[in-house]
C-alpha atoms as a printed R data frame, in Angstrom:
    type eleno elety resid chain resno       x       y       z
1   ATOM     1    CA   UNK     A     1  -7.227   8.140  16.496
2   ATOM     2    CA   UNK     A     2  -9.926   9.531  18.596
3   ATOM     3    CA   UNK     A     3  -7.889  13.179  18.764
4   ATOM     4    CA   UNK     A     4  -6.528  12.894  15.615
5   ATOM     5    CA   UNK     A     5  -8.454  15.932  14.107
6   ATOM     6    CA   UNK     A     6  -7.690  18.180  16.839
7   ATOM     7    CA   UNK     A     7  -3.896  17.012  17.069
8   ATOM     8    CA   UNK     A     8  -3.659  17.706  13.491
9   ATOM     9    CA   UNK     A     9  -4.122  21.411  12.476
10  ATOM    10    CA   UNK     A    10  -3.162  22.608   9.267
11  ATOM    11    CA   UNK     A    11   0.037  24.809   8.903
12  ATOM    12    CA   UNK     A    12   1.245  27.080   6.375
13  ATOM    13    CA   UNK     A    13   4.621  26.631   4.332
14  ATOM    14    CA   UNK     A    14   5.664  28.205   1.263
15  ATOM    15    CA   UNK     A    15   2.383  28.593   0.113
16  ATOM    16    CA   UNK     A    16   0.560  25.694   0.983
17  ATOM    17    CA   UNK     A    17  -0.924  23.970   3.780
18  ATOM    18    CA   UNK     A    18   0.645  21.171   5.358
19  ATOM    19    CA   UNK     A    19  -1.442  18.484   7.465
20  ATOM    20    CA   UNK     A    20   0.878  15.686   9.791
21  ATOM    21    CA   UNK     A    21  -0.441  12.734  11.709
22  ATOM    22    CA   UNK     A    22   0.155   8.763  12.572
23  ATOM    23    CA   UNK     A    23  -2.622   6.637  11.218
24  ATOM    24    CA   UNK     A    24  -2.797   2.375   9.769
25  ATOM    25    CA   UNK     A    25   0.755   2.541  11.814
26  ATOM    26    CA   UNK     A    26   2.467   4.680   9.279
27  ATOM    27    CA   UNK     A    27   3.176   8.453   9.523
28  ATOM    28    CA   UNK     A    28   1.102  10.748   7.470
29  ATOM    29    CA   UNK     A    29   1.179  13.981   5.417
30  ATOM    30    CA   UNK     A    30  -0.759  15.865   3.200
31  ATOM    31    CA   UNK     A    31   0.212  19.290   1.317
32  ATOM    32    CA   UNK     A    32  -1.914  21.100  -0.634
33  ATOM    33    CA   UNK     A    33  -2.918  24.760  -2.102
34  ATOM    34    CA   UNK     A    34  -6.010  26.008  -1.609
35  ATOM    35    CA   UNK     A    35  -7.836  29.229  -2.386
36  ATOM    36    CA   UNK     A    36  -9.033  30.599   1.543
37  ATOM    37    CA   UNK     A    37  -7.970  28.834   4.956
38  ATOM    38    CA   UNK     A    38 -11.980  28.055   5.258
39  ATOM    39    CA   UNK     A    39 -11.420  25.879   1.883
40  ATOM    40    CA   UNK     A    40  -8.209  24.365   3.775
41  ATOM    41    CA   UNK     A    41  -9.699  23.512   7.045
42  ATOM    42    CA   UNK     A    42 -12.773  21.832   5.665
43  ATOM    43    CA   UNK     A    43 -10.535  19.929   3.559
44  ATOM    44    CA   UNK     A    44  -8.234  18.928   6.305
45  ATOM    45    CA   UNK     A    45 -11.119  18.181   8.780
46  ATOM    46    CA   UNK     A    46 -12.744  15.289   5.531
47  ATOM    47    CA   UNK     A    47  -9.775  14.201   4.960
48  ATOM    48    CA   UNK     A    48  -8.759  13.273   8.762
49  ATOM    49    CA   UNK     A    49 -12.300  12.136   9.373
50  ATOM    50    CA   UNK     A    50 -12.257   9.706   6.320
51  ATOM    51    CA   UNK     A    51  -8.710   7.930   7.568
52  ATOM    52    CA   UNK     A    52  -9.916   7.366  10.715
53  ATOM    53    CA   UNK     A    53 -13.131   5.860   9.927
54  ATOM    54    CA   UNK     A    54 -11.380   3.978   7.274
55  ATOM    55    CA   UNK     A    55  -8.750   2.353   9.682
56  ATOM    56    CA   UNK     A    56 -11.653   1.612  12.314
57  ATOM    57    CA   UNK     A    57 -13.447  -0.461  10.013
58  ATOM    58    CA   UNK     A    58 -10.547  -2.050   8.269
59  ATOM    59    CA   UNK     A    59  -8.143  -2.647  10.386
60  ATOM    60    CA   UNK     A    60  -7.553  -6.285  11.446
61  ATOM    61    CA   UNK     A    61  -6.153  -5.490  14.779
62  ATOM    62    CA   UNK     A    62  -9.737  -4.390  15.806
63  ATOM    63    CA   UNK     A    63 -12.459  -6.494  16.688
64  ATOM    64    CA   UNK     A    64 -14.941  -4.035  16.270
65  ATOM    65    CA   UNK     A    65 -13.865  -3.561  12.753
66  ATOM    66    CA   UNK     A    66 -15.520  -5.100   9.337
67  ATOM    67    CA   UNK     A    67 -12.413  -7.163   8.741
68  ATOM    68    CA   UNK     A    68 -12.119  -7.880  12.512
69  ATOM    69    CA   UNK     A    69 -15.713  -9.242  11.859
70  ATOM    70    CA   UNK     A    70 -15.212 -10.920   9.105
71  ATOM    71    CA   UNK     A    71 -12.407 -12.931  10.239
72  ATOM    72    CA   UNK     A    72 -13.960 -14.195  13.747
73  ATOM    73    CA   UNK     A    73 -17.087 -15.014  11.498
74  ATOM    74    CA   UNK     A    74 -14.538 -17.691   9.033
75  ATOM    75    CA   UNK     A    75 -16.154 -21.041   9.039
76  ATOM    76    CA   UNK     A    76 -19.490 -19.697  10.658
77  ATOM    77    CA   UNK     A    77 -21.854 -17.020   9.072
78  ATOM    78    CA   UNK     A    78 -21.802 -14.212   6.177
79  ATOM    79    CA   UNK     A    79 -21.292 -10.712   7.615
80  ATOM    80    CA   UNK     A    80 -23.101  -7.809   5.840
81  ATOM    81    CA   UNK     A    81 -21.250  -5.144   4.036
82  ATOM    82    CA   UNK     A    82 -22.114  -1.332   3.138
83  ATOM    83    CA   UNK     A    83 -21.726  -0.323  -0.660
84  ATOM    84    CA   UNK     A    84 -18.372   1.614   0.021
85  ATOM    85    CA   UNK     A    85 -17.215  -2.180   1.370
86  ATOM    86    CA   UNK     A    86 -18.561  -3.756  -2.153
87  ATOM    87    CA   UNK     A    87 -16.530  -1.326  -3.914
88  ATOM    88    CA   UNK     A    88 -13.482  -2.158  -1.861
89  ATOM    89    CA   UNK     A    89 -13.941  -5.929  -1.936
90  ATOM    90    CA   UNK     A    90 -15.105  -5.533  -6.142
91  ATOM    91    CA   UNK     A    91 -11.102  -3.787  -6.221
92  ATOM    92    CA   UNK     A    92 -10.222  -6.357  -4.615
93  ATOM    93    CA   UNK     A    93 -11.034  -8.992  -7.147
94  ATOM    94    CA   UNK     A    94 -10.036  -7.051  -9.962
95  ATOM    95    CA   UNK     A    95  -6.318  -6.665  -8.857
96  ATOM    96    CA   UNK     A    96  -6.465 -10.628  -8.090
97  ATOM    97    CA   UNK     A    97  -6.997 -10.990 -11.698
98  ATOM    98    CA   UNK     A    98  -5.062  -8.070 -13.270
99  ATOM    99    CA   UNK     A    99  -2.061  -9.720 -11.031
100 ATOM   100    CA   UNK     A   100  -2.914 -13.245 -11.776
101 ATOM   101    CA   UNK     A   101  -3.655 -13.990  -8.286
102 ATOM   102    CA   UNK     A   102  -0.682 -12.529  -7.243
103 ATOM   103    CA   UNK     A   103  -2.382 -10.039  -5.025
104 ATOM   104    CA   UNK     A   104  -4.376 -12.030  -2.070
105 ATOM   105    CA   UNK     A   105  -5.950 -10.551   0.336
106 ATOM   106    CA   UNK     A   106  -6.395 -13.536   2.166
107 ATOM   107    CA   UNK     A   107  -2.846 -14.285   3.534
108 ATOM   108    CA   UNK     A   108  -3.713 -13.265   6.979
109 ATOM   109    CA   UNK     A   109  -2.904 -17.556   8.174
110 ATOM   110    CA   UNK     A   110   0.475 -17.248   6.673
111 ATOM   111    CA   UNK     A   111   1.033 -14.330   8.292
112 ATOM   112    CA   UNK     A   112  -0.386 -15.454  11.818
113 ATOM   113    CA   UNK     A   113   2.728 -18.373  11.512
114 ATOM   114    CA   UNK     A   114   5.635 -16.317  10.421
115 ATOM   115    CA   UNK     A   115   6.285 -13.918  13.498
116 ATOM   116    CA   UNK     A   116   8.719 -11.450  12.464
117 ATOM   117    CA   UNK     A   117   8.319  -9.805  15.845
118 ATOM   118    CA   UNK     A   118   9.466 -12.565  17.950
119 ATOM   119    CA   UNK     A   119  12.891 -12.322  20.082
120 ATOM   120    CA   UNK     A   120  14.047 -15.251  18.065
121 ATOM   121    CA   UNK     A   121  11.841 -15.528  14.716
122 ATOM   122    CA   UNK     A   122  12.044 -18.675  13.507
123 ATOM   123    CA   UNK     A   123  10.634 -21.050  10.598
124 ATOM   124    CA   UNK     A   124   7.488 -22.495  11.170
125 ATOM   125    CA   UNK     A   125   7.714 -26.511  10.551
126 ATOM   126    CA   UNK     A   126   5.833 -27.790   6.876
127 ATOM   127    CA   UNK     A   127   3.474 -29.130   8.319
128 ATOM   128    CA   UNK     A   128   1.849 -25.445  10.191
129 ATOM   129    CA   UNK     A   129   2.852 -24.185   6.489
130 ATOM   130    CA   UNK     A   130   0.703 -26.068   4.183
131 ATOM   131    CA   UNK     A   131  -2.023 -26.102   6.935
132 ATOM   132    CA   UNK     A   132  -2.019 -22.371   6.370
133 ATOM   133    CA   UNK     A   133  -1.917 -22.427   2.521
134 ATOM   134    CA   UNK     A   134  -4.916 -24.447   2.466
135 ATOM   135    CA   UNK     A   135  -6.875 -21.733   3.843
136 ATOM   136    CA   UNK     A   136  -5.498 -18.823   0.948
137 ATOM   137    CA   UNK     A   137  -7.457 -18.005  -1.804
138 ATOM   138    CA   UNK     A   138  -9.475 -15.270  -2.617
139 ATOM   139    CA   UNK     A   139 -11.693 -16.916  -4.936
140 ATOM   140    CA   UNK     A   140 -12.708 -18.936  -2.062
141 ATOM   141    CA   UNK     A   141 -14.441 -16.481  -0.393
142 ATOM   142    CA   UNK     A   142 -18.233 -16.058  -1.075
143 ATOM   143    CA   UNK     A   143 -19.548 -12.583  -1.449
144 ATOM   144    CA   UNK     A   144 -22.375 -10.365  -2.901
145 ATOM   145    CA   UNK     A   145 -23.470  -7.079  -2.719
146 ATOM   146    CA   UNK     A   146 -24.525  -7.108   0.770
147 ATOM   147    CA   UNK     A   147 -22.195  -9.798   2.372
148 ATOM   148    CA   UNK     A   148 -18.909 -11.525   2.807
149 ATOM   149    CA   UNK     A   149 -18.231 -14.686   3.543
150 ATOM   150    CA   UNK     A   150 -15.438 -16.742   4.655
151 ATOM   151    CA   UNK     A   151 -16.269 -20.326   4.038
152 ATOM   152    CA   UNK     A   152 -13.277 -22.480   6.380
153 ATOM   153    CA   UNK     A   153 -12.146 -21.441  10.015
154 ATOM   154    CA   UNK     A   154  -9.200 -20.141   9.806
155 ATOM   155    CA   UNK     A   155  -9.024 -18.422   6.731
156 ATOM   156    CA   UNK     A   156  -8.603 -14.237   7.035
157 ATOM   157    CA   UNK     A   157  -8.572 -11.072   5.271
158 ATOM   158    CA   UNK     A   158  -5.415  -8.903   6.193
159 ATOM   159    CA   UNK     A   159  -6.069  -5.701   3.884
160 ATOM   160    CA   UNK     A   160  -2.749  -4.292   4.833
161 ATOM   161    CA   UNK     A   161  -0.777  -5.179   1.686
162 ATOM   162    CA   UNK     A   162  -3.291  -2.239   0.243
163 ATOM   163    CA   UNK     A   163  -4.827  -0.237   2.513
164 ATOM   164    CA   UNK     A   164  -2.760   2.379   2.973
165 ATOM   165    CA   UNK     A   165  -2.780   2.912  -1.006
166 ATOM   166    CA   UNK     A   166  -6.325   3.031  -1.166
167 ATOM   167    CA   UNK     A   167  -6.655   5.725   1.526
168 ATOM   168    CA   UNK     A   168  -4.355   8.182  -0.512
169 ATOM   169    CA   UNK     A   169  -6.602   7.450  -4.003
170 ATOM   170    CA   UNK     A   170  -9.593   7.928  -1.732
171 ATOM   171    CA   UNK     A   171  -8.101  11.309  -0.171
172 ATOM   172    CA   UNK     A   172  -7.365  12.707  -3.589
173 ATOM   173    CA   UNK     A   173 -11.294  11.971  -4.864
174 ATOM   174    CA   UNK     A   174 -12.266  13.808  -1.524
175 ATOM   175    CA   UNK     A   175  -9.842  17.133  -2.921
176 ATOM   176    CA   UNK     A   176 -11.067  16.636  -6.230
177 ATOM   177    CA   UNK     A   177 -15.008  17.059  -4.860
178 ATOM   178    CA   UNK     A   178 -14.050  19.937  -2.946
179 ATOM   179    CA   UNK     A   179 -12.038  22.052  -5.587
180 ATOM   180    CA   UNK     A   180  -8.274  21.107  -4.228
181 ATOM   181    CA   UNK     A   181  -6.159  21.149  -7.886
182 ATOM   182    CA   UNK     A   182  -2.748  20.838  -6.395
183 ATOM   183    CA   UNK     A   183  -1.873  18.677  -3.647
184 ATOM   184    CA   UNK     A   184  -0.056  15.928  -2.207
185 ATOM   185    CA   UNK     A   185  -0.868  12.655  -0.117
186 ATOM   186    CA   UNK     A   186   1.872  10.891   1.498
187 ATOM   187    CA   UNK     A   187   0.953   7.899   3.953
188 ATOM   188    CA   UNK     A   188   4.222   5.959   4.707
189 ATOM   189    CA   UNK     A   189   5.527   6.583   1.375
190 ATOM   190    CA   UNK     A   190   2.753   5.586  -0.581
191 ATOM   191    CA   UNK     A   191   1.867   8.574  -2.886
192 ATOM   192    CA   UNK     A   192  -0.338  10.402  -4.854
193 ATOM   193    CA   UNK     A   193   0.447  13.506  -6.377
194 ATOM   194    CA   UNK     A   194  -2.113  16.331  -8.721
195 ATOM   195    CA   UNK     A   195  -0.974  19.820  -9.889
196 ATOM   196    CA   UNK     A   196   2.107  21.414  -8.289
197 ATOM   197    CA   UNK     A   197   3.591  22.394  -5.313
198 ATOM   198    CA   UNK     A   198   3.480  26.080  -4.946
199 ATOM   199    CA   UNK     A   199   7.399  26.769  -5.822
200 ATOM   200    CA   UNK     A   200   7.440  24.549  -8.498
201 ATOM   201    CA   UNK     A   201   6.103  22.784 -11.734
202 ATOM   202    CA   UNK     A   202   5.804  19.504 -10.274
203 ATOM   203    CA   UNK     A   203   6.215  17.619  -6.988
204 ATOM   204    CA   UNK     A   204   9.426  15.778  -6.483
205 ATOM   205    CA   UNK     A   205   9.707  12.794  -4.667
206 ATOM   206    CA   UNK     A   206  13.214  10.938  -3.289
207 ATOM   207    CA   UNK     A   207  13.192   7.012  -3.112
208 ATOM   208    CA   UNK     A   208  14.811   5.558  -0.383
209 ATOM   209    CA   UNK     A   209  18.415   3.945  -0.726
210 ATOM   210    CA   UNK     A   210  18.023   0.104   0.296
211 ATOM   211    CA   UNK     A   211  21.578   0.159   1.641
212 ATOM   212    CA   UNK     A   212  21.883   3.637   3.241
213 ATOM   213    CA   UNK     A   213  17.970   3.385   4.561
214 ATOM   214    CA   UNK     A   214  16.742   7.323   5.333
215 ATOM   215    CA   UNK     A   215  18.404   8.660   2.626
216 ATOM   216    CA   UNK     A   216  17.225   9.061  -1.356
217 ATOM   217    CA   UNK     A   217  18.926   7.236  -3.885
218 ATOM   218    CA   UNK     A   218  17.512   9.625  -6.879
219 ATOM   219    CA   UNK     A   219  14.360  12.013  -6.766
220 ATOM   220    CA   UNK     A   220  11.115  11.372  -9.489
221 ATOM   221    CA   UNK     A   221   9.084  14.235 -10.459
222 ATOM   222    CA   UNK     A   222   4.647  13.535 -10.075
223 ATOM   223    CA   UNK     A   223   2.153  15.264 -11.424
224 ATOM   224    CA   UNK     A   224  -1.171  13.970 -12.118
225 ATOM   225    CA   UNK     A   225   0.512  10.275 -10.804
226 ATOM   226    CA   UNK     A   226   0.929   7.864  -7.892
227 ATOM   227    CA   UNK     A   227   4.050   5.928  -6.819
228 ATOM   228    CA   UNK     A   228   4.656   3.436  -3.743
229 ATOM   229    CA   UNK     A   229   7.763   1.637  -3.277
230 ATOM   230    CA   UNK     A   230   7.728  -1.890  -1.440
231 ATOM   231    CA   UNK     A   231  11.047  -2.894   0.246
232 ATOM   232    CA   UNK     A   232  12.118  -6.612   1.352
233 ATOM   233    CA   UNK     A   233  15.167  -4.843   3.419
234 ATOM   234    CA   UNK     A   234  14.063  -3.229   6.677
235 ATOM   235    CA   UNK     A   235  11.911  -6.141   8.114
236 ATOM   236    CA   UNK     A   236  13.497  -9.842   8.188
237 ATOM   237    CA   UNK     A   237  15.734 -12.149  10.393
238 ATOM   238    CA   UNK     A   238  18.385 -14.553   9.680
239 ATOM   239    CA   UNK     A   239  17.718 -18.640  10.316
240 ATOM   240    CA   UNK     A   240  20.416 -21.188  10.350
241 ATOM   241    CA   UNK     A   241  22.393 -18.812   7.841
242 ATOM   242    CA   UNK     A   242  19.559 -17.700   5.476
243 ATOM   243    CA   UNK     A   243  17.787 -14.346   5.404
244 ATOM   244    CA   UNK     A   244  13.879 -14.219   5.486
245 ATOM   245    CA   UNK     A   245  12.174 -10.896   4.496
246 ATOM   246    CA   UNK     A   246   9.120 -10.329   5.815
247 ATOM   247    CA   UNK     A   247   6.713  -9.928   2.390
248 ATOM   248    CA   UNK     A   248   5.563 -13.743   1.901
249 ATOM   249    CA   UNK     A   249   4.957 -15.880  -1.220
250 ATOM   250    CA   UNK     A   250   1.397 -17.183  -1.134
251 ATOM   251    CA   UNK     A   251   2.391 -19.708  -3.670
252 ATOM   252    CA   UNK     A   252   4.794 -21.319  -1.862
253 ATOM   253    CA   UNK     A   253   4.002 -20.044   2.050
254 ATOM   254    CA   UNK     A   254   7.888 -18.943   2.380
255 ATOM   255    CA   UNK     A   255   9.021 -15.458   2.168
256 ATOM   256    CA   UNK     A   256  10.087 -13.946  -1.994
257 ATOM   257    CA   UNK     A   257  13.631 -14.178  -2.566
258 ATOM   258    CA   UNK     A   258  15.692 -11.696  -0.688
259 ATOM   259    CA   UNK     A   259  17.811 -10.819  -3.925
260 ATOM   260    CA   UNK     A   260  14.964  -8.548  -4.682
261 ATOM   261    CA   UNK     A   261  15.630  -5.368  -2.209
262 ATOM   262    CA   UNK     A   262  12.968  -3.118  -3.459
263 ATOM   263    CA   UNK     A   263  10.840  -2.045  -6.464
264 ATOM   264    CA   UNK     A   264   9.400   1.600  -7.424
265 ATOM   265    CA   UNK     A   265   6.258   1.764  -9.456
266 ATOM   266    CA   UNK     A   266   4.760   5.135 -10.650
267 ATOM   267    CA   UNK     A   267   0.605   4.406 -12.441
268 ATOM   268    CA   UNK     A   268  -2.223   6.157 -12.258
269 ATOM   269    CA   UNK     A   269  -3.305   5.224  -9.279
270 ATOM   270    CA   UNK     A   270  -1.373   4.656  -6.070
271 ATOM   271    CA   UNK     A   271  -3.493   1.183  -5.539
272 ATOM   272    CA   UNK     A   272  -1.747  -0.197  -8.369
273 ATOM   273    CA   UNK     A   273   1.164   1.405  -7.982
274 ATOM   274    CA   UNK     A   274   1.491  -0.241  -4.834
275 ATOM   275    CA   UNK     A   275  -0.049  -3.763  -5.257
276 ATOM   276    CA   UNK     A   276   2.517  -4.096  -8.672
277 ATOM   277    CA   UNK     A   277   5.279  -3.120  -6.280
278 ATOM   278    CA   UNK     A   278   4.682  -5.646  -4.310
279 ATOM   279    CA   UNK     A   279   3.923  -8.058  -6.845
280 ATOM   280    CA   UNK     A   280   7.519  -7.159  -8.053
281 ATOM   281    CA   UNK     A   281   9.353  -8.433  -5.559
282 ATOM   282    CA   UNK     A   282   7.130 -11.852  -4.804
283 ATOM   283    CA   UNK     A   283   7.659 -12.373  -9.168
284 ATOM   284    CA   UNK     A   284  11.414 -11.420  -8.819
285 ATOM   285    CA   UNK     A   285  13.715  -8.997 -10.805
286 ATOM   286    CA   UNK     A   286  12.899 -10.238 -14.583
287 ATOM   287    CA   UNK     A   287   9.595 -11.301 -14.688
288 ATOM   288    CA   UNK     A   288   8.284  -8.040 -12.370
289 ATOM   289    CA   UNK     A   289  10.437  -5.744 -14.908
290 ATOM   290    CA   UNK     A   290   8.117  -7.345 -17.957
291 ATOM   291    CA   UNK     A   291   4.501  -7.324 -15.520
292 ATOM   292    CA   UNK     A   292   4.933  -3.527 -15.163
293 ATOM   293    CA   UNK     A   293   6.356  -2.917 -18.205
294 ATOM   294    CA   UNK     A   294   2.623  -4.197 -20.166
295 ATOM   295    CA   UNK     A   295   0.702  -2.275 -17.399
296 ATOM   296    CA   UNK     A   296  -1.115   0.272 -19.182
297 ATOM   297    CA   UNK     A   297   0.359   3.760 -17.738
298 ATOM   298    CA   UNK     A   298   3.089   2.310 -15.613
299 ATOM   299    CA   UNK     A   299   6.362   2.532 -15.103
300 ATOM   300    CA   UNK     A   300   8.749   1.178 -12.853
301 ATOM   301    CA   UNK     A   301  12.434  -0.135 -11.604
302 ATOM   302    CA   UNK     A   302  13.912  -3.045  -9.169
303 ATOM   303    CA   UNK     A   303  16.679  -3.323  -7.131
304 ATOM   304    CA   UNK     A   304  18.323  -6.550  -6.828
305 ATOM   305    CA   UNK     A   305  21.749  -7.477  -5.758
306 ATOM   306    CA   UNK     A   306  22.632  -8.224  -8.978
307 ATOM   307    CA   UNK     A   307  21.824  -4.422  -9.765
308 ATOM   308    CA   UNK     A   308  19.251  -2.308 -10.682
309 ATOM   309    CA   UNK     A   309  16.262  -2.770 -13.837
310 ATOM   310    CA   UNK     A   310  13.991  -0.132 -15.157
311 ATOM   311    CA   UNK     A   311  11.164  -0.132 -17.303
312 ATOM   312    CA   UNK     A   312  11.328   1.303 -21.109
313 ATOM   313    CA   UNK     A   313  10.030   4.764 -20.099
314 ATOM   314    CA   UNK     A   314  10.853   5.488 -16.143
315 ATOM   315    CA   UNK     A   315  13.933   7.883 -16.861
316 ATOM   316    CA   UNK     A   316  11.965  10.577 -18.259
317 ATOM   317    CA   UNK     A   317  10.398  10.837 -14.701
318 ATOM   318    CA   UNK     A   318  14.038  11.393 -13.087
319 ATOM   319    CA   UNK     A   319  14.410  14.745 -11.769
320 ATOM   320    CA   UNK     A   320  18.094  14.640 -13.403
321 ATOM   321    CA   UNK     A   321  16.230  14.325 -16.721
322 ATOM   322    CA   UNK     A   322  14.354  17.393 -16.504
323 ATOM   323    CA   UNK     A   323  15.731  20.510 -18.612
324 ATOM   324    CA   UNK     A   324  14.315  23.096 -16.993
């Protein structure tokens, strides 16, 4: 990340300027239209300087980080926090209770006992399970403006589920300030899309195909919108004759149901988008269907093995739908 800016310029394609890198273990990409290249680089250079401070001091992987901190602290003492950290944590709290507690961002112990990565992944004993689901719960943690506090050793914040939404809502404020109308943000699929592309009236977007992974199953057009797509399908392992995907049930400390391959959400925001993706798959095909479906501005479908669910109002943003 340290020669991230300079390994990044901005290049020009049909029109608009297009800005690659690898950042919070995802690839990146940002297009966008702008009015002189001097408006272009000092867009690109805020942009690339705002990821990388954000994944230095959020990342839990780093020790040196504010989560990093945070975590080693668990059990011990409060650790101060900035006002851009209250705002992240006060986000935080509101999607715990616009999810009903589905979102948690303090999973971190299941997720330190179910090793995906392993040669031979197994499943952890229930005993090490409920040890780690007594120490989830975000209302547990004890915070104010200026601190954070986790109150047992053990417990951890894993901002991972989210981050990488956040930084594309944060990216588009920092166009917005500096007069970019029409752009795109696209960090590992989660995206965020205003105006148009330059050979076009909106921006389309193709959503993978759970069983032919790489390729789109159909397109959606975004303008003005956000959409992130959570998949249960590229990252599990098989266990005496069961499949275990690698998002995990905080209610129950086992992974959600595998029927559930993937859900598409398209809101206002690519934070929610995301974070009612996700909540999708944990709630399963039905209930996820009806969550989005009474989230104001969102739309959304599942994939299942049993088939595939939409909200009321997601065709109209199908490419095939469009008349012009």
């Amino acid at each position: 990340m340290s020669l991230l800016s300079d390994r990044s310029p901005s290049t020009i394609e049909a029109g608009q300027f297009r800005v690659r890198f690898k950042a919070m273990g995802t690839n990146c990409e940002i297009l966008y239209r702008a009015n002189s290249g001097q408006q272009a680089e000092q867009f690109r250079q805020s942009a690339m300087d705002w990821v990388k401070n954000f994944e230095q001091r959020y990342s839990r992987y780093k020790d040196d980080s504010l989560i990093g901190q945070i975590n080693a602290a668990a059990g011990k003492e409060a650790i101060s926090i900035t006002e851009e950290d209250a705002r992240l944590f006060e986000i935080c709290d509101q999607m715990h209770f616009l999810t009903e507690g589905l979102f948690d961002p303090t999973t971190l112990p299941l997720s330190r006992i179910w090793d995906f990565k392993a040669p031979q992944p197994k499943v952890p004993p229930q005993e090490i399970i409920q040890e780690a689901l007594s120490k989830v719960g975000w209302k547990r943690v004890i915070r104010d403006e200026n601190s954070v506090n986790l109150p047992e050793k053990g417990m951890g914040l894993d901002f991972g589920g989210f981050g990488k939404e956040y930084a594309v809502d944060r990216v588009i404020e920092l166009a917005d300030q500096q007069g970019i109308e029409n752009i795109l943000v696209n960090f590992g699929g989660d995206i965020h899309a205003k105006g148009s592309p330059a050979n076009g009236n909106c921006w389309h977007v193709g959503v993978e195909d759970p069983k032919n992974p790489g390729s789109p199953n159909f397109v959606i057009k975004l303008s003005n919108m956000a959409t992130a797509t959570s998949g249960n399908y590229m990252r599990f392992f098989e266990y005496q004759g069961r499949r275990y995907g690698h998002l995990l049930d905080h209610r129950t400390g086992f992974p959600a149901s595998y029927s559930c391959h993937s859900a598409t959400v398209i809101a206002q925001t690519c934070l929610e988008a995301g974070i009612l993706a996700t909540s999708c798959l944990i709630e399963g095909k039905e209930d996820g269907i009806v969550r989005v479906d009474q989230y104001f501005g969102a739309e959304g479908c599942i994939r299942a093995e049993s088939g595939l669910r939409w909200t009321q109002q997601f065709h109209p943003y199908l490419v095939q739908n469009e008349k012009n």
